[in-house]
KEKOL-242715 format. One record per residue (C-alpha): x, y, z. Coordinates in steps of 0.25 Angstrom, whole numbers, padded with zeros to 4 digits, always signed. Layout:
XYZ;...
***
This chain:
-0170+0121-0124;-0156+0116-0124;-0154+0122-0110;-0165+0114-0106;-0162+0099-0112;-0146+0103-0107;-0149+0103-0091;-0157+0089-0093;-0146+0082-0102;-0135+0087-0091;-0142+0080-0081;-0146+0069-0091;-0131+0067-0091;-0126+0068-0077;-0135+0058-0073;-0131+0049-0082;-0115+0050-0078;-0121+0049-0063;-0129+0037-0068;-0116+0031-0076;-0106+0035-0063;-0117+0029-0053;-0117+0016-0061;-0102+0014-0063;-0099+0018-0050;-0108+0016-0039;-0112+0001-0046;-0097-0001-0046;-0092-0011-0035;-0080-0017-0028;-0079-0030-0033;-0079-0024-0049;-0064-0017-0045;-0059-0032-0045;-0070-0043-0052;-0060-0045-0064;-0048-0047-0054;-0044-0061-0049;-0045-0069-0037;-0034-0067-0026;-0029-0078-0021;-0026-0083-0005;-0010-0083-0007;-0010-0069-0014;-0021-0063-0004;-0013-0070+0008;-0006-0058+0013;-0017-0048+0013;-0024-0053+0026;-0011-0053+0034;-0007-0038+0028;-0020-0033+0032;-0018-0037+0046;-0004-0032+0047;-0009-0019+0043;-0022-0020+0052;-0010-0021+0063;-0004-0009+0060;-0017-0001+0064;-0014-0007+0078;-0009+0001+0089;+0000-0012+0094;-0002-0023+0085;+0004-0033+0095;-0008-0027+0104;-0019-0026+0095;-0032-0018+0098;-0038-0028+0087;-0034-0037+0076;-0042-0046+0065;-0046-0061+0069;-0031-0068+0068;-0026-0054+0073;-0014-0048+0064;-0005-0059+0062;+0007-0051+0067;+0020-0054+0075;+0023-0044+0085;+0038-0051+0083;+0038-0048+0068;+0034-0035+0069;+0045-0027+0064;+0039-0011+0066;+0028-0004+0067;+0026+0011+0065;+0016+0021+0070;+0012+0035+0064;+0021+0040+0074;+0033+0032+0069;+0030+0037+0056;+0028+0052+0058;+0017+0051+0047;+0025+0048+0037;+0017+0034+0036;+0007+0026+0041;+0010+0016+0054;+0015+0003+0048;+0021-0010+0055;+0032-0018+0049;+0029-0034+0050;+0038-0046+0047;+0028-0058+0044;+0036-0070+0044;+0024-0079+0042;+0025-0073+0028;+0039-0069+0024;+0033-0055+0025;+0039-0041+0029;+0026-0032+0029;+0024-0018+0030;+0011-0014+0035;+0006+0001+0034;-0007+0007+0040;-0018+0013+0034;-0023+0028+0036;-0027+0034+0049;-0037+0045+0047;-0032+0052+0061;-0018+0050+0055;-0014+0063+0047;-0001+0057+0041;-0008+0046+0036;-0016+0058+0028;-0005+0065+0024;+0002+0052+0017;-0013+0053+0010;-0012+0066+0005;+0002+0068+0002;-0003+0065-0013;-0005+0072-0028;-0011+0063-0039;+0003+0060-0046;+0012+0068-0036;+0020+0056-0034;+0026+0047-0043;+0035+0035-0044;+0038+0023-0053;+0030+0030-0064;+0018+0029-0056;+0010+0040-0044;+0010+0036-0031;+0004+0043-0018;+0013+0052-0014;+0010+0051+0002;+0010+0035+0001;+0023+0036-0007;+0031+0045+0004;+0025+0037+0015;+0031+0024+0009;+0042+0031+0006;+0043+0033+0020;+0041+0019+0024;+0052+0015+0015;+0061+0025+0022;+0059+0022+0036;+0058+0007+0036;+0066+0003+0023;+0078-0002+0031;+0069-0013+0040;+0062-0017+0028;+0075-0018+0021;+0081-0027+0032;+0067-0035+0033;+0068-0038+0019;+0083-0043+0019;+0080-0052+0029;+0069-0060+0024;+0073-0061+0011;+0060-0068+0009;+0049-0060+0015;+0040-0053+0007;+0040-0037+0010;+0024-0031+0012;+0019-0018+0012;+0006-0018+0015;-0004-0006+0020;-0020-0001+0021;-0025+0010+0016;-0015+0022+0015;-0003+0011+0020;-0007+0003+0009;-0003+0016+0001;+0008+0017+0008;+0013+0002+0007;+0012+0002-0008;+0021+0014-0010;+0030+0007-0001;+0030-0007-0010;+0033+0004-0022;+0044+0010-0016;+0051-0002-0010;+0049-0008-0026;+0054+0004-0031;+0066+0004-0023;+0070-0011-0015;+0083-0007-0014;+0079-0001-0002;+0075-0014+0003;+0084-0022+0000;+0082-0025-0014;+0070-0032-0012;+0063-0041-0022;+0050-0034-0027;+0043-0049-0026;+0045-0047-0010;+0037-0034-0011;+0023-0033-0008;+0012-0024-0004;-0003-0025-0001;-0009-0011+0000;-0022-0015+0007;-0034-0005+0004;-0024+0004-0004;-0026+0016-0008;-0023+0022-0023;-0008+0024-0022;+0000+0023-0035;-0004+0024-0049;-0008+0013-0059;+0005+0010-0065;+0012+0007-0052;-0003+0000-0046;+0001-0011-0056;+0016-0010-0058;+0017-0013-0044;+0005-0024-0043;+0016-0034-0040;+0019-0030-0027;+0008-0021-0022;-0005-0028-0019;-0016-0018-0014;-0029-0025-0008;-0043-0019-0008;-0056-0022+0001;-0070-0022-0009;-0072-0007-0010;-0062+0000-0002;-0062+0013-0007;-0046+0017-0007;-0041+0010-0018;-0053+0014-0027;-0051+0029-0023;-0043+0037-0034;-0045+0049-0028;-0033+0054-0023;-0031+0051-0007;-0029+0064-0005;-0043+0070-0009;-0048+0060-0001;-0046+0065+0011;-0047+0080+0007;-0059+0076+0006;-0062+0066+0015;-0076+0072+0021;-0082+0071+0006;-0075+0059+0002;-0089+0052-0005;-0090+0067-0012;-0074+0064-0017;-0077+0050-0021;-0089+0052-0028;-0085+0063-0037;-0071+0054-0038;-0077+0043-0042;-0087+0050-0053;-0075+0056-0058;-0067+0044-0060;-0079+0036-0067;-0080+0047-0078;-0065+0045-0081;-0060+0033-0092;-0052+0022-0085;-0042+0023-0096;-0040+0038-0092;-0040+0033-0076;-0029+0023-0079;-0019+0032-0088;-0018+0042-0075;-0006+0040-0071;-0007+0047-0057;-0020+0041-0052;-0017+0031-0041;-0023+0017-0038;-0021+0005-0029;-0008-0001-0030;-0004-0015-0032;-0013-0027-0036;-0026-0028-0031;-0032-0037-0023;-0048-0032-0021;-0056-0040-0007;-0070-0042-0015;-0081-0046-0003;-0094-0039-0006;-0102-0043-0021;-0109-0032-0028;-0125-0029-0023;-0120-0039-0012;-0121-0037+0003;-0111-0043+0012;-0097-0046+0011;-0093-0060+0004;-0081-0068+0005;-0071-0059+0000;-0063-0060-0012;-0050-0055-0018;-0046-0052-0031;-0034-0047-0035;-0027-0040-0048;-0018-0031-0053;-0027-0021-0061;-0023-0009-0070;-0038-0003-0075;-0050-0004-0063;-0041-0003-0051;-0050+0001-0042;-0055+0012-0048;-0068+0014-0044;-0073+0018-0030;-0083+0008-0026;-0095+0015-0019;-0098+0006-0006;-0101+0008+0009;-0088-0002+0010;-0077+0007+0003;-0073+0012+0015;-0072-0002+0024;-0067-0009+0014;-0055+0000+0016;-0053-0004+0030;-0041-0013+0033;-0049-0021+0044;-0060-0024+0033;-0049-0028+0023;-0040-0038+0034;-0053-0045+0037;-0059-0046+0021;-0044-0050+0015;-0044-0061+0025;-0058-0066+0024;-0055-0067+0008;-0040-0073+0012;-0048-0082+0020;-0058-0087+0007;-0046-0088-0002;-0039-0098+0007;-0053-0107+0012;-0055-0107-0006;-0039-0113-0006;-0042-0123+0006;-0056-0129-0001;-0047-0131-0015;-0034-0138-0007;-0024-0130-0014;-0011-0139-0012;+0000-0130-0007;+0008-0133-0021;-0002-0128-0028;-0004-0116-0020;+0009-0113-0021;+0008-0115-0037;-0003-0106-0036;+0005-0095-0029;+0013-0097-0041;+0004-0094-0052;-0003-0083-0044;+0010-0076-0044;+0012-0077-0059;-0001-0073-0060;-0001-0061-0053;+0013-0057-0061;+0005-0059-0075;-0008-0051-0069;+0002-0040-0065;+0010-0040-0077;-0003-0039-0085;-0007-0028-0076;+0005-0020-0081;+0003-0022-0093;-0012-0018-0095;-0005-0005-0088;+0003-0003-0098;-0007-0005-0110;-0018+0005-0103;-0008+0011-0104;-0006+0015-0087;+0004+0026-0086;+0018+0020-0085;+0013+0007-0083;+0024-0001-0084;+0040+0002-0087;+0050-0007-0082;+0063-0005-0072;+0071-0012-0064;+0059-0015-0052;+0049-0019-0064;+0040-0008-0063;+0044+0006-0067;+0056+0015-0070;+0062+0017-0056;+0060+0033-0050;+0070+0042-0046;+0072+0038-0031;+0070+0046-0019;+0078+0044-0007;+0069+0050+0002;+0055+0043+0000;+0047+0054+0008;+0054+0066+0001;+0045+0074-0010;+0053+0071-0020;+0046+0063-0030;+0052+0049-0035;+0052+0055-0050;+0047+0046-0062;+0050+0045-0076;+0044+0054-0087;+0047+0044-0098;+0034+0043-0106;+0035+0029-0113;+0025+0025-0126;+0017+0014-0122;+0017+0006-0134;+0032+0007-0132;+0032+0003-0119;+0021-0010-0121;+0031-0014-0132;+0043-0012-0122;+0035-0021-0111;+0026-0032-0118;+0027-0041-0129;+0017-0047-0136;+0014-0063-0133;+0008-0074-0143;-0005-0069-0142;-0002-0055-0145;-0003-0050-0129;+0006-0040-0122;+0016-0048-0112;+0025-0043-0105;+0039-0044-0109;+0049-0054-0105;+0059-0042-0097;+0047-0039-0089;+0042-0050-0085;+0053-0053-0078;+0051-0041-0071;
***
């Protein structure tokens, strides 16, 4: 009798952990990645448009000849156009990339291009990677985009050092799509980790917008790093939401919805606090800024909103099942919706008639907000408690590592073992305020 009633309760229960993964899952939607999040303005969003396009050129065979171009073509200067590399400059070693100085906005920008699927090198950058084989600033990184900035960092230091002397007040950018947006956020790590090498720049002149990024670094440096790494996300691109490691993609590229699937069945079974205490499991870097144009159970695309935060729990986690994940990843489709929202930002600032003192009042107090939202950010990391959240050093993030001269070598950049208590380590950090909340303290704010 038990033999019996046991096959009709095993499939009793399956069914209903297929009927509680279908409901937490396939009901689960874009826009719920970002619905707490606030809105981003027009003079935080401004460069994203501009970025895009700079990067769109990099995918043309002469950008001073373009085969084609968005409405208002790139905005670039053939005269300010310092280099540009191609796969055969860079011997596979890294993606092609241009070099670009916009003095229309005191900016020296580094563009990198996306993958190539005919391009084997860009797959071997993918695949050079183990979860946890790399690690540096007490956090993982991707080990093939880590030597590939590494490169970058090698091979063109020297002109960005010299650019960067002689504007003293230009902004430096690394920007990049897909697997260069990987690449330009290791680069924007190691050039914080070490300004020396250019120059001792100030980390308030460096900036990076990883546009469709994929999961590169791991939680603590995500959020330790949100000041100067910004990554930016179309709807339901499925990159940033995939924690599957890169490398299992394309192993098994031919049964990806197979690989997904059972990824994503797998991830909702497991408890967010266990997700966020793995230290090695790698995420979208940065702050985020989400591109929201489609409503839930609605057809159609709708004027396109932004909203922007630097979160710790519900990072993208969850892949959102749509006939949109893949296009959304495309850097034509991200150009042209960033600028339609840059568009509805700036028509909503011309209706209200924003005096230019005042904008320039509220450039202000968006800056101080985003310093409060990201030193909140670090500490919620640190009362999770995120694996080495937050320890301080001379570049306000992380002990320094043991350096490596030669960024491509195999050596690893070596981390420190020093396992620290955490309720030592919150009283070291924060001091309670009037109201009994945990504040930073004084030292590090000042950081």
């Amino acid at each position: 009798m038990s033999i019996l009633c046991g096959g009709p309760l095993h499939e009793g229960v399956c069914c209903l952990a297929c009927a509680r993964w279908a409901w937490k899952r396939c009901l689960h939607t874009a826009g719920q990645d970002s619905e707490t999040w606030g809105l981003a303005t027009a003079e935080e969003f401004e460069p994203v448009p501009r970025l895009c396009r700079y990067i769109l050129a990099v995918y043309e065979d002469d950008p001073q000849h373009p085969l084609w171009e968005p409405p208002g073509g790139y905005g670039i200067n053939p005269d300010w156009l310092i280099l540009r590399r191609t796969y055969e400059d860079n011997h596979g070693r890294a993606p092609p990339y241009i070099l670009y100085l916009d003095h229309d906005h005191a900016d020296i920008v580094l563009a990198i291009k996306g993958l190539k699927f005919s391009k084997e090198s860009d797959y071997a950058v993918l695949l050079d990677n183990k979860l946890g084989k790399r690690k540096i600033d007490g956090g993982y990184v991707h080990n093939g985009l880590l030597k590939a900035a590494g490169w970058f960092l090698d091979v063109e230091g020297d002109i960005l050092k010299e650019l960067v002397e002689k504007y003293p007040n230009y902004t430096l950018t690394f920007t990049g799509h897909s697997l260069g947006s990987g690449v330009a956020a290791m680069l924007t790590l190691l050039v914080v980790l070490h300004r020396d090498k250019l120059g001792n720049i100030d980390r308030r002149r460096i900036r990076c917008y990883a546009v469709a990024p994929a999961r590169c670094m791991s939680l603590n440096l995500a959020v330790r790093y949100a000041d100067v790494i910004n990554s930016v996300v179309l709807q339901d691109d499925f990159l940033p939401r995939i924690a599957t490691p890169l490398e299992d993609i394309f192993k098994y590229l031919f049964c990806l919805p197979c690989l997904l699937c059972l990824r994503c069945m797998r991830d909702t079974c497991l408890l967010d606090e266990k997700v966020i205490k793995d230290p090695r499991r790698l995420y979208a870097p940065g702050r985020l800024y989400h591109i929201v144009e489609r409503k839930t159970y609605r057809l159609g695309r709708f004027p396109p909103v932004v909203r922007t935060a630097v979160p710790v729990d519900g990072r993208f986690e969850h892949i959102v099942f749509s006939c949109n994940a893949t296009s959304d990843h495309s850097i034509i489709w991200i150009e042209r919706e960033a600028q339609r929202a840059m568009d509805v930002m700036v028509e909503k600032d011309d209706i209200m008639e924003i005096p230019a003192k005042q904008r320039m009042e509220r450039q202000e107090t968006l800056a101080r907000e985003h310093r409060e939202e990201y030193r909140a950010a670090l500490q919620r990391a640190v009362t999770l408690p995120v694996p080495h959240a937050y320890s301080s050093s001379k570049y306000g993030t992380f002990n320094e590592m043991a350096d490596s001269h030669r960024w491509s070598g195999e050596s690893s950049f070596g981390s420190s073992k020093t396992r620290e208590n955490w309720d030592e380590l919150i009283e070291r950090l924060f001091d309670k305020d009037e109201s009994g909340h945990m504040v930073l303290k004084k030292s590090k704010r000042d950081d």
